[in-house]
N, C-alpha and C positions, 0 to 999 in steps of 0.2 A: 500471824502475818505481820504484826505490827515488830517483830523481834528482824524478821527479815529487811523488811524495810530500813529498820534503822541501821542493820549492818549493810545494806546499800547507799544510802546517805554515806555515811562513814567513808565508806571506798570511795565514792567520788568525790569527796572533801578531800582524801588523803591525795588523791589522782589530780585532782588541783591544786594543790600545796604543792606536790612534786614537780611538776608538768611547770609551775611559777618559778619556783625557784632553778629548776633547770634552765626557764628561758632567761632568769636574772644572772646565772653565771656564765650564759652566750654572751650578754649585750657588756656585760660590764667589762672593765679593761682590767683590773685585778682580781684576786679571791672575791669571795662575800667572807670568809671566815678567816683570813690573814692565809691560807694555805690550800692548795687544790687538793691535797690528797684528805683534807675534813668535808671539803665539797661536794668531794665524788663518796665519800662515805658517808655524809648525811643523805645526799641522794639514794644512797644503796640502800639504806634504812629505809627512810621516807617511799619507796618504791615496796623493800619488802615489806612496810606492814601492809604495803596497797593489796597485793598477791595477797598474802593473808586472810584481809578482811574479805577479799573478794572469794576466796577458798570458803571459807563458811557460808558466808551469805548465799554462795550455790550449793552446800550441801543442803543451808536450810531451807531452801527454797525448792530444793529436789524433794526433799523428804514431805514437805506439806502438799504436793503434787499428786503424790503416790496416794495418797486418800481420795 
């Protein structure tokens, strides 16, 4: 259980790191990275490891269920 947890932790680190820097590229009047199109593609990353992490931790989390 403790393997599940930490890939929970994880997702909502990553889901807060995203969800931050998304609201830091609403407020500010320029890039954060000198260019919008590294902005929106750090965020595409930073979102897909979210999906990711979040994909295993509900397989692992299914699978220790079934017992």
């Amino acid at each position: 259980m403790k393997k599940v947890a930490l890939y929970l932790i994880l997702t909502f680190i990553t889901y807060l790191i995203g969800n931050s820097l998304w609201f830091l590229t609403i407020i500010s009047k320029g890039s954060l990275l000198g260019n919008t199109y590294l902005d929106t593609l750090m965020l595409v990353i930073i979102f897909t490891i979210f999906g990711i992490l979040g994909l295993i931790s509900g397989i692992n989390l299914y699978k220790k269920s079934e017992h």
